[in-house]
C-alpha positions as CSV (number, residue, x, y, z in Angstrom):
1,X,9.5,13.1,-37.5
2,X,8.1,10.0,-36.2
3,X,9.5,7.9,-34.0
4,X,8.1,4.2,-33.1
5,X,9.2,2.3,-30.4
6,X,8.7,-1.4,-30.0
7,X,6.4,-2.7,-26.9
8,X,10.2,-3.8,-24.9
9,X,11.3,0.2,-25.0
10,X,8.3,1.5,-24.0
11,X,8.0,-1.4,-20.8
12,X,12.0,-0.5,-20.4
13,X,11.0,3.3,-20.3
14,X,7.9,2.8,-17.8
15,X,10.3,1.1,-15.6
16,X,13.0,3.7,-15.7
17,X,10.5,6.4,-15.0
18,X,8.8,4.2,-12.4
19,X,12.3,4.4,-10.8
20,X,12.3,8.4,-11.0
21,X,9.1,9.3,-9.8
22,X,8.7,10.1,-6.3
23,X,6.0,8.6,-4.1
24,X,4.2,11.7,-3.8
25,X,4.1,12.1,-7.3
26,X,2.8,8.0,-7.2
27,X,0.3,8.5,-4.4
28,X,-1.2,12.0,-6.0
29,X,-0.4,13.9,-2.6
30,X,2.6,15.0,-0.9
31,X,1.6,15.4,2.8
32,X,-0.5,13.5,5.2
33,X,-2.8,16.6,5.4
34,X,-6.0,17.0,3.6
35,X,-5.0,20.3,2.4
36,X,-2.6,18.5,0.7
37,X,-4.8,15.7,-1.3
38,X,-5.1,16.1,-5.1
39,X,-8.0,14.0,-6.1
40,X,-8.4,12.5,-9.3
41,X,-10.6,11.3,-11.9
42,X,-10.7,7.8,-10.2
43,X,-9.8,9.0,-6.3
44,X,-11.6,8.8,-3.7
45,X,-11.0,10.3,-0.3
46,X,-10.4,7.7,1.8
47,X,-13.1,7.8,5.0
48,X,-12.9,4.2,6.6
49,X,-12.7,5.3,10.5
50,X,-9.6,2.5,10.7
51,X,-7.8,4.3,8.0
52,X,-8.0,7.8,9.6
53,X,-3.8,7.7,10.5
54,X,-2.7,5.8,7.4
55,X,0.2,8.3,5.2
56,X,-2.1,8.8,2.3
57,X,-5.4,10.2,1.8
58,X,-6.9,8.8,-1.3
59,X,-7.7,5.6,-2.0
60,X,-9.4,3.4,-5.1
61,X,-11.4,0.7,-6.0
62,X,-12.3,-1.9,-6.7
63,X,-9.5,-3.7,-4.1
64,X,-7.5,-6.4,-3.9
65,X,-11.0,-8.1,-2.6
66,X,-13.3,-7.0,-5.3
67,X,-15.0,-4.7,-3.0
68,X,-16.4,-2.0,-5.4
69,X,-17.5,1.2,-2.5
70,X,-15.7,2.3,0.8
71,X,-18.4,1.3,2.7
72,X,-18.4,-2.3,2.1
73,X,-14.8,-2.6,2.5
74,X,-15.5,-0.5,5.7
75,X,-17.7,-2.8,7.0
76,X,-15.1,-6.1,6.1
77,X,-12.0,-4.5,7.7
78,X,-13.2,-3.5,10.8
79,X,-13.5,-7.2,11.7
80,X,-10.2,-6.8,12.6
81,X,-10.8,-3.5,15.2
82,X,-9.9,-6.3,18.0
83,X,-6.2,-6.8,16.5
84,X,-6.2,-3.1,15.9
85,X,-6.8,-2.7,19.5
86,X,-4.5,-4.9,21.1
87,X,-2.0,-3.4,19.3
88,X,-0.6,-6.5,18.0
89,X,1.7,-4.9,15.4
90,X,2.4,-1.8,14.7
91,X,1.8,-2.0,10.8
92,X,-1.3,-3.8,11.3
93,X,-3.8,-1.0,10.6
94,X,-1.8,-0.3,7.4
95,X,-1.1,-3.3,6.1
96,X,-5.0,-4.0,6.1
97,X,-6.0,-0.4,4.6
98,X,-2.9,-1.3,2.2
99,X,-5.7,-4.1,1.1
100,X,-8.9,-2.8,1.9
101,X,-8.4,0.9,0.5
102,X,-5.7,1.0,-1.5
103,X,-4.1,4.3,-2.4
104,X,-4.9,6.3,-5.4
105,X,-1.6,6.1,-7.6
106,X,-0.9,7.1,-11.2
107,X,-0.8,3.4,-12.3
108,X,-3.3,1.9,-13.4
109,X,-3.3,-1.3,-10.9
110,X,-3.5,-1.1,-7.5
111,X,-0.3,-1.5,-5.0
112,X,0.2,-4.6,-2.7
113,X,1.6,-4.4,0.7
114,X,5.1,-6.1,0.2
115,X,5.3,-9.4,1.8
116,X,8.0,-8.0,4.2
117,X,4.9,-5.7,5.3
118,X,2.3,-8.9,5.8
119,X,4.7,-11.0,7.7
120,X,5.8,-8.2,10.3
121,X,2.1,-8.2,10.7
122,X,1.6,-11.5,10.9
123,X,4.4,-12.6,13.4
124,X,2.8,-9.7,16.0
125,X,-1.0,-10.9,15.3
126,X,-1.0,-14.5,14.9
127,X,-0.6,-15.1,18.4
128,X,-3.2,-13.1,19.0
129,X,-5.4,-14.1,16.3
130,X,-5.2,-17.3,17.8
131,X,-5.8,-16.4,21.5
132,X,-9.1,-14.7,20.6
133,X,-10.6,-16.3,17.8
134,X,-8.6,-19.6,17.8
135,X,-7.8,-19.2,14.6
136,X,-5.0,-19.6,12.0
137,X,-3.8,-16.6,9.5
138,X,-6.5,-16.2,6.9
139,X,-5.5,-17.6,3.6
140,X,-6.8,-14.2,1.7
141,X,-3.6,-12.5,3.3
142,X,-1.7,-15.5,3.0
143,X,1.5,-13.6,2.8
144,X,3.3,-15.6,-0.5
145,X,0.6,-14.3,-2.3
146,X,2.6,-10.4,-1.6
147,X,5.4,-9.3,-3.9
148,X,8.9,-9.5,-2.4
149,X,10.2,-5.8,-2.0
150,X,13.3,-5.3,-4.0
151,X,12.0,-8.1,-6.6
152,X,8.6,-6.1,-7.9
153,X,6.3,-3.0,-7.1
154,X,5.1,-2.9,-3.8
155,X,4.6,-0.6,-0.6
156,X,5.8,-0.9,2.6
157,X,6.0,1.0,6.2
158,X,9.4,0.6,7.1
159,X,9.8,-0.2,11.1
160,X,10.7,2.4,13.2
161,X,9.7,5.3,10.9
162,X,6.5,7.0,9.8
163,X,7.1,7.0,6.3
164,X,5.5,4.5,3.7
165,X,7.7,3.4,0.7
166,X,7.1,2.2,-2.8
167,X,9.8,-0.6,-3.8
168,X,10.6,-0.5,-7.3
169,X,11.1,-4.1,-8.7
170,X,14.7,-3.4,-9.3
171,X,14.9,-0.6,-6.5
172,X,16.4,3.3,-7.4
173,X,19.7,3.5,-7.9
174,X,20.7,6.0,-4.8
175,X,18.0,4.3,-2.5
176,X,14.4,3.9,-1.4
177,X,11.7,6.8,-2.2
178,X,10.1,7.4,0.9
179,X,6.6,9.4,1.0
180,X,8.1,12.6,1.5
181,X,9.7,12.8,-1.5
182,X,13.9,12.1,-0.3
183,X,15.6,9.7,-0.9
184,X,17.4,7.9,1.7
């Protein structure tokens, strides 16, 4: 028997199982550990010295900035090793390997940083930004230009935990999927 299904149910079924599927299942591994890493087709794993603590271990391109190789989107975010060392927020070296190399995920676009994400980092770096470069927030990580967790697809590193989470658009019914796999 075939059954068709109209361009709405299938959208309304990808979002359902985008709801179900766990973020180890999204980010094609399910520890921090190499051992761990399942690489795909169109994974890479990820080798940008910056990235080295990041919860994930592949990553993808092109990014958000059209860089096509690791290597030139090595080269672009370590302009930003002096925030990294000051330690001006503790989601800074995420957020910008969030942008820089993404993580390898079974959908087919790349994830943004929730804007929650980018203006934690922001409120910790721009004061710092400003002290040694004299400079304002760069309008590339302008953070409106970030989904809204809760509201679309995005990932986040919580505060105070060492997890990453993928927000759903309408968020899981019993709570967030963290990296590991529970559900909080």
């Amino acid at each position: 028997m075939l059954i068709l299904l109209s361009y709405k149910d299938i959208v309304e079924a990808y979002k359902r199982l985008l709801k179900e599927i766990t973020l180890s299942q999204v980010l094609h591994t399910s520890s921090y550990s190499m051992d761990f890493c399942i690489i795909s087709g169109k994974c890479q794993v990820l080798s940008i010295p910056l990235c080295k603590n990041v919860p994930y271990c592949t990553t993808v391109f092109p990014n958000v900035f059209q860089h096509k190789t690791q290597n030139e989107a090595s080269i672009e975010v370590h302009r930003w090793w002096p925030l990294v060392e000051r330690e001006c927020s503790a989601d800074l070296s995420f957020f910008l390997c969030s942008l820089y190399a993404p993580p390898c995920t079974i959908l087919d676009t790349s994830l943004l940083p929730c804007r929650e994400l980018c203006l934690r980092v922001q409120r910790g770096c721009l004061p710092a930004l400003d002290y040694l470069y004299h400079s304002r927030w760069p309008e590339s990580l302008n953070c409106e230009r970030f989904p809204r967790g809760g509201e679309e697809v995005c990932i986040d590193r919580p505060q105070n935990r060492s997890q990453v989470t993928v927000t759903p658009a309408s968020g899981p019914a019993t709570g967030e999927v963290t990296f590991d796999g529970a559900v909080d």
